[in-house]
Biopython code that builds the backbone (N, CA, C, O; Angstrom):
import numpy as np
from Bio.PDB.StructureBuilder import StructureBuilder

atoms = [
    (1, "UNK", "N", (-24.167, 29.030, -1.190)),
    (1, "UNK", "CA", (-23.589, 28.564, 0.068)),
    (1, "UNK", "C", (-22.815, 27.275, -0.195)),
    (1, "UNK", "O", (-23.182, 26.450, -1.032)),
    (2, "UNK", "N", (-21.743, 27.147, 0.551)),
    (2, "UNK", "CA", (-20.632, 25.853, 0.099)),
    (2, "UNK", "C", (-21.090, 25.054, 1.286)),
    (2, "UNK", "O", (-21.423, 25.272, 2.451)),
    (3, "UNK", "N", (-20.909, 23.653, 0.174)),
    (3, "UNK", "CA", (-21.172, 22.180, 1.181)),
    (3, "UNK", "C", (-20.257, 21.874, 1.846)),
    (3, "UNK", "O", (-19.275, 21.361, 1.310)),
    (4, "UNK", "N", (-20.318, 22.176, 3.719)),
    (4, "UNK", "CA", (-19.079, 21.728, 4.455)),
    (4, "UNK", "C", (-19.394, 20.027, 4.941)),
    (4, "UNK", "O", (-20.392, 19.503, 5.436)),
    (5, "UNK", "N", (-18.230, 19.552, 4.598)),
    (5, "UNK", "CA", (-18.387, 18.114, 5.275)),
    (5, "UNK", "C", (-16.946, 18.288, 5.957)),
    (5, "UNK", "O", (-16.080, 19.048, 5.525)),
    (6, "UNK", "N", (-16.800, 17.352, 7.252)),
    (6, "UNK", "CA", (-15.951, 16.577, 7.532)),
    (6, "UNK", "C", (-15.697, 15.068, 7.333)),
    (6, "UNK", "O", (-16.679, 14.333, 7.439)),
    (7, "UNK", "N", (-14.322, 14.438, 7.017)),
    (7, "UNK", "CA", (-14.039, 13.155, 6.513)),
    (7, "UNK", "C", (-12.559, 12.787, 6.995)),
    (7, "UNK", "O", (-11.557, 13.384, 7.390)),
    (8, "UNK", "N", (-12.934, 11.601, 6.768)),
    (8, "UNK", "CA", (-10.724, 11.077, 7.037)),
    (8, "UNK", "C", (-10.148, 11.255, 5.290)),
    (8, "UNK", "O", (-10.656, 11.187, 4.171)),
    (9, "UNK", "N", (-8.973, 11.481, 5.805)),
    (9, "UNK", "CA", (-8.392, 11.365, 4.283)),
    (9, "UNK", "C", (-8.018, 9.689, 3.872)),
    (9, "UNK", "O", (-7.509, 8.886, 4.655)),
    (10, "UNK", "N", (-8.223, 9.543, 3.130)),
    (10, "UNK", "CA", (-7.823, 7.813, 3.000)),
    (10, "UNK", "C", (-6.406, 7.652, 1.892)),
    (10, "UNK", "O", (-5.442, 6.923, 2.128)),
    (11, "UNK", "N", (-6.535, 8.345, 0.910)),
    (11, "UNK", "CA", (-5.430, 8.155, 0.318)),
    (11, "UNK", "C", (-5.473, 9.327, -0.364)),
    (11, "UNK", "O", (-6.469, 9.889, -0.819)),
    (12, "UNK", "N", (-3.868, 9.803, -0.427)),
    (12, "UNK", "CA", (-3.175, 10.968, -1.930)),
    (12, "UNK", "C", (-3.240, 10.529, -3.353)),
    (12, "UNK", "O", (-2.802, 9.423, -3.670)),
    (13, "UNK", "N", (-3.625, 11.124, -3.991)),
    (13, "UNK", "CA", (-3.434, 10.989, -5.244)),
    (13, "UNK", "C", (-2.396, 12.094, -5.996)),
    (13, "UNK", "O", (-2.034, 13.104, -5.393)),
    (14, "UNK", "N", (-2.012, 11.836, -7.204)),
    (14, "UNK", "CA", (-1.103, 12.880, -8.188)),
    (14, "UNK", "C", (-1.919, 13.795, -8.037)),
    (14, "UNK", "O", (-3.110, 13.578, -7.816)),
    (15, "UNK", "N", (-1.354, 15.083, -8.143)),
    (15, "UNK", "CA", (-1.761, 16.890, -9.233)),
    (15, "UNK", "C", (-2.461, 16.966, -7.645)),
    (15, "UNK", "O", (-3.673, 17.166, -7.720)),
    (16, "UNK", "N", (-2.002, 16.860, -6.385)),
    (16, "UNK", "CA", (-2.051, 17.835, -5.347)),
    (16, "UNK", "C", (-4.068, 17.391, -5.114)),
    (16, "UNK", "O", (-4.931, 18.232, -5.364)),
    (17, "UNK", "N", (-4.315, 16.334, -4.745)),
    (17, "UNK", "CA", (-5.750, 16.175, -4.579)),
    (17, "UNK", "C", (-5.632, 14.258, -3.735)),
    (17, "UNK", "O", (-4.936, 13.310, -4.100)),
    (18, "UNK", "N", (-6.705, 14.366, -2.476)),
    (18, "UNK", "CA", (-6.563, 12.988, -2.075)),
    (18, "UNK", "C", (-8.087, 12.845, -1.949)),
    (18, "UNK", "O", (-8.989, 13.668, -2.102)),
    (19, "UNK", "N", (-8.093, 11.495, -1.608)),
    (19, "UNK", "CA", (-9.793, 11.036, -1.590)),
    (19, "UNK", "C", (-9.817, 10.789, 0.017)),
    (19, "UNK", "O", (-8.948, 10.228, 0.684)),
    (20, "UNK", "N", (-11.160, 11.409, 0.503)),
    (20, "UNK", "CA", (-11.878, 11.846, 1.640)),
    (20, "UNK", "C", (-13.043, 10.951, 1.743)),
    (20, "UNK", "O", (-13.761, 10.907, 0.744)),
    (21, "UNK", "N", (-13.359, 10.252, 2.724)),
    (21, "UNK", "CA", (-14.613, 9.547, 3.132)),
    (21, "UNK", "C", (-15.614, 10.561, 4.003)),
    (21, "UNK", "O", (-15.329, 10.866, 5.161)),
    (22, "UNK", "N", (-16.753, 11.027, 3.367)),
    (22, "UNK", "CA", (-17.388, 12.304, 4.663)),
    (22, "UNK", "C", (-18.706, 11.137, 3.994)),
    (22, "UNK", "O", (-18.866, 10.610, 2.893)),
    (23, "UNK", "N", (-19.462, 11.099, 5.283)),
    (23, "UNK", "CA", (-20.848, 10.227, 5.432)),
    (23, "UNK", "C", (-20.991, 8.989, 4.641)),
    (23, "UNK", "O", (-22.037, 8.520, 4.191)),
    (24, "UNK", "N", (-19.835, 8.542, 4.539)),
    (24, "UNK", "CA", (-19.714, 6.889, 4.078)),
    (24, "UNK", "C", (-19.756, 7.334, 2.335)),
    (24, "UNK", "O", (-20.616, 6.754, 1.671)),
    (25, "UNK", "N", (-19.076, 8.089, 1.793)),
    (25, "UNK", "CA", (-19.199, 8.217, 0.384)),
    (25, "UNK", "C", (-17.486, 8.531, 0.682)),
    (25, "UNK", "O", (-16.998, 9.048, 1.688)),
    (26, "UNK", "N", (-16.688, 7.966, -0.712)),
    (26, "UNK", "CA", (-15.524, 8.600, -1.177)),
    (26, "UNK", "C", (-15.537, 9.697, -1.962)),
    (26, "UNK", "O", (-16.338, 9.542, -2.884)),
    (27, "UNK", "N", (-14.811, 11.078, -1.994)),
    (27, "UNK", "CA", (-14.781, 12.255, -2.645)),
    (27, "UNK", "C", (-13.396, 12.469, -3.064)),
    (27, "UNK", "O", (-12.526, 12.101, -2.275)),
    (28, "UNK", "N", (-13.085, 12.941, -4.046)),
    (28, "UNK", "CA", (-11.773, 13.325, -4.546)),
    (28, "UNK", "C", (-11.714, 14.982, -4.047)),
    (28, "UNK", "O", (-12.743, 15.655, -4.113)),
    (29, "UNK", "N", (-11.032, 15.297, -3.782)),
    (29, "UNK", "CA", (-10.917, 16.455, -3.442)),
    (29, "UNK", "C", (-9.244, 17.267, -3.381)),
    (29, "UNK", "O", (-8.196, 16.842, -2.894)),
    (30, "UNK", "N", (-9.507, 18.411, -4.001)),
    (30, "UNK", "CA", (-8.318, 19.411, -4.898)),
    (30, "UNK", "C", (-7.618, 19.603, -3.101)),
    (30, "UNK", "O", (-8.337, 19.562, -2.102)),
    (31, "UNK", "N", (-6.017, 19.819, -3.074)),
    (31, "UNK", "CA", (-5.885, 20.307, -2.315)),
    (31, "UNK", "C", (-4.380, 21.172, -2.388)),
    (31, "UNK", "O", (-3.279, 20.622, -2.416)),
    (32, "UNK", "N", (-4.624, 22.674, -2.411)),
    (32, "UNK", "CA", (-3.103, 23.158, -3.296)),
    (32, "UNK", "C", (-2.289, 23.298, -1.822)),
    (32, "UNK", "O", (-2.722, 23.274, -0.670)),
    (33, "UNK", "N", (-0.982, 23.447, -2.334)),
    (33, "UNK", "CA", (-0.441, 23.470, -1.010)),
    (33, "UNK", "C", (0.174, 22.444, -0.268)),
    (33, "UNK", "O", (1.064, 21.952, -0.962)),
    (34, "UNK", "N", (0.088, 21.847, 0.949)),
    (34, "UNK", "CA", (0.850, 21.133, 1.583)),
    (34, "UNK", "C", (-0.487, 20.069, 1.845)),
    (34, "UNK", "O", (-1.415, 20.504, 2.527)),
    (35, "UNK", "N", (-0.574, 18.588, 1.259)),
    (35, "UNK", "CA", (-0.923, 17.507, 1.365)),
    (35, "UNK", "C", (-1.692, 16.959, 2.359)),
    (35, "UNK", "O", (-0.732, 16.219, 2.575)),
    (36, "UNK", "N", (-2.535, 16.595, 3.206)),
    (36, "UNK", "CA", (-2.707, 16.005, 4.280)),
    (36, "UNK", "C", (-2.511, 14.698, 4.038)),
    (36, "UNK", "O", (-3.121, 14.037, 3.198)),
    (37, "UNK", "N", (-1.470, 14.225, 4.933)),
    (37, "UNK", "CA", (-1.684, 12.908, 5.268)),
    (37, "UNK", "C", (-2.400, 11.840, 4.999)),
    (37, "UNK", "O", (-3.397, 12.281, 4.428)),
    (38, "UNK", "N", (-2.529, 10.068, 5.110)),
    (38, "UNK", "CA", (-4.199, 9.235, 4.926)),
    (38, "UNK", "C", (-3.607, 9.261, 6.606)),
    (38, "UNK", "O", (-2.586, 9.409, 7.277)),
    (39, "UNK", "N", (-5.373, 8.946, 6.715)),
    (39, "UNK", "CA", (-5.624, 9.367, 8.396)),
    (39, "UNK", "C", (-5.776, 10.383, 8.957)),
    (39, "UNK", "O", (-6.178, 10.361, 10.120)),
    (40, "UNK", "N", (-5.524, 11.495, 8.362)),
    (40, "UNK", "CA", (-6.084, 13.150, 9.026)),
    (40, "UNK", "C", (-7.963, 13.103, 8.972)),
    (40, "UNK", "O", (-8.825, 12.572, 8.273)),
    (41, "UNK", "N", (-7.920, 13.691, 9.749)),
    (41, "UNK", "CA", (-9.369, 13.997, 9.385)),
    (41, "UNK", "C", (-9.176, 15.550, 9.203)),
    (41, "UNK", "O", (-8.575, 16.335, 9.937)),
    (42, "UNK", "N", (-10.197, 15.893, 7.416)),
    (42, "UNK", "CA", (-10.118, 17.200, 6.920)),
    (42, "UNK", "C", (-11.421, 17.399, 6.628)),
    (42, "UNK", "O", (-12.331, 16.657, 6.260)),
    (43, "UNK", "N", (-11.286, 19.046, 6.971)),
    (43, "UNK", "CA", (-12.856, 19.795, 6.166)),
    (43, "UNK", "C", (-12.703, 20.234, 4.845)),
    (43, "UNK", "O", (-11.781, 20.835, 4.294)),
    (44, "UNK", "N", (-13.720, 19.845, 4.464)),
    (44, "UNK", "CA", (-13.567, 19.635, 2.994)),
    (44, "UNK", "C", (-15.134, 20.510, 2.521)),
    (44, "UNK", "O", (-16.104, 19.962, 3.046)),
    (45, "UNK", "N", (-15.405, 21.413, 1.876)),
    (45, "UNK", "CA", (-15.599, 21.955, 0.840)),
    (45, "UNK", "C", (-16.260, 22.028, -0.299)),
    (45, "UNK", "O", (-15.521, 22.094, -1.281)),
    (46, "UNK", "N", (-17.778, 22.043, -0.585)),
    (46, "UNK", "CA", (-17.528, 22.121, -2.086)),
    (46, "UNK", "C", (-19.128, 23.035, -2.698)),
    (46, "UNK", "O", (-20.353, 22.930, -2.751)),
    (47, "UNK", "N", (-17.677, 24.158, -3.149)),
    (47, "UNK", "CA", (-18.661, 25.588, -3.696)),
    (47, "UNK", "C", (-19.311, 25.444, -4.820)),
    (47, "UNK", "O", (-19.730, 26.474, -5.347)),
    (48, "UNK", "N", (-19.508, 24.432, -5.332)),
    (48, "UNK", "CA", (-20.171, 24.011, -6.513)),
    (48, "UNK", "C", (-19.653, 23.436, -7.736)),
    (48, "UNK", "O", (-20.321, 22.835, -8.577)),
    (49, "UNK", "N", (-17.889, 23.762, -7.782)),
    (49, "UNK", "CA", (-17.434, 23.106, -8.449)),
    (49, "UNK", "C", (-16.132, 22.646, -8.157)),
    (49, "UNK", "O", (-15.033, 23.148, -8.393)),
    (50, "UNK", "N", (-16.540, 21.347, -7.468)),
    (50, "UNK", "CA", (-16.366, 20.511, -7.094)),
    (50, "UNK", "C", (-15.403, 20.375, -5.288)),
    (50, "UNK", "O", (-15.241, 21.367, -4.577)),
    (51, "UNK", "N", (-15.064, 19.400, -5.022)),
    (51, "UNK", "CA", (-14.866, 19.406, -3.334)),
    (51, "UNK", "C", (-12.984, 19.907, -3.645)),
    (51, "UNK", "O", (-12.174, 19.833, -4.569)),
    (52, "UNK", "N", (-13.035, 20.497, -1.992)),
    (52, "UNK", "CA", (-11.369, 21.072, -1.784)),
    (52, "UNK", "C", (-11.330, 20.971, -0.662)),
    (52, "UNK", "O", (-12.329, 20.920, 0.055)),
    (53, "UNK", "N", (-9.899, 20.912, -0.190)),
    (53, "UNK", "CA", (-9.561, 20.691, 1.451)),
    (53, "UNK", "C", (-9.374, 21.961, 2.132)),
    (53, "UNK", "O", (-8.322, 22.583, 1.985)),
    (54, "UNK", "N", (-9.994, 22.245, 2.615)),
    (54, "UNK", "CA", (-10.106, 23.673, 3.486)),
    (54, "UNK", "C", (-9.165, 23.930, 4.952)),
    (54, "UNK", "O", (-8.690, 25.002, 5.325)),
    (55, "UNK", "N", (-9.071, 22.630, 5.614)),
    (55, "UNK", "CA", (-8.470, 22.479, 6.991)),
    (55, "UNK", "C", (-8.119, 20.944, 7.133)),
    (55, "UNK", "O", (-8.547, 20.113, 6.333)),
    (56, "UNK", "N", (-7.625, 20.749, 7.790)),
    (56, "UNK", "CA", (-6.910, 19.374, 8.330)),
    (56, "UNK", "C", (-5.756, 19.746, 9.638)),
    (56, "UNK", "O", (-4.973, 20.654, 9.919)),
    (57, "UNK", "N", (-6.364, 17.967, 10.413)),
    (57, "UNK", "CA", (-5.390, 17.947, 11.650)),
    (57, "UNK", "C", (-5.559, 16.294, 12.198)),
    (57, "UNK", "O", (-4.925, 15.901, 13.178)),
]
sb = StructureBuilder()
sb.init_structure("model")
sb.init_model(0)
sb.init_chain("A")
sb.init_seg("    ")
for serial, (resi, resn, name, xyz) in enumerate(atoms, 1):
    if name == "N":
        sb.init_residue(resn, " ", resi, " ")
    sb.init_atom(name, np.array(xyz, "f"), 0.0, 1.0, " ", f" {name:<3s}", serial, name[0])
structure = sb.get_structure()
């Protein structure tokens, strides 16, 4: 079963991945596709290896 959190995005990083704050921890998290924003809040993901952005708005 995959770990759903929600978080704000805080900042983008290179190679399509930004860092997410979900329960007061920072997470790097993969995201292919079109970027979210810092300041979205996204669901984020993680099937065991390692966290991904699933949704954002």
């Amino acid at each position: 079963m995959a770990n759903e959190k929600v978080g704000r995005v805080l900042r983008v990083l290179p190679g399509q991945r930004v860092v997410v704050r979900v329960t007061g921890q920072d997470v790097t998290a993969r995201c292919p596709g079109i970027t979210p924003r810092p300041g979205a809040e996204a669901l984020v993901v993680n099937p065991g290896q390692g966290w991904w952005v699933v949704s954002w708005g």
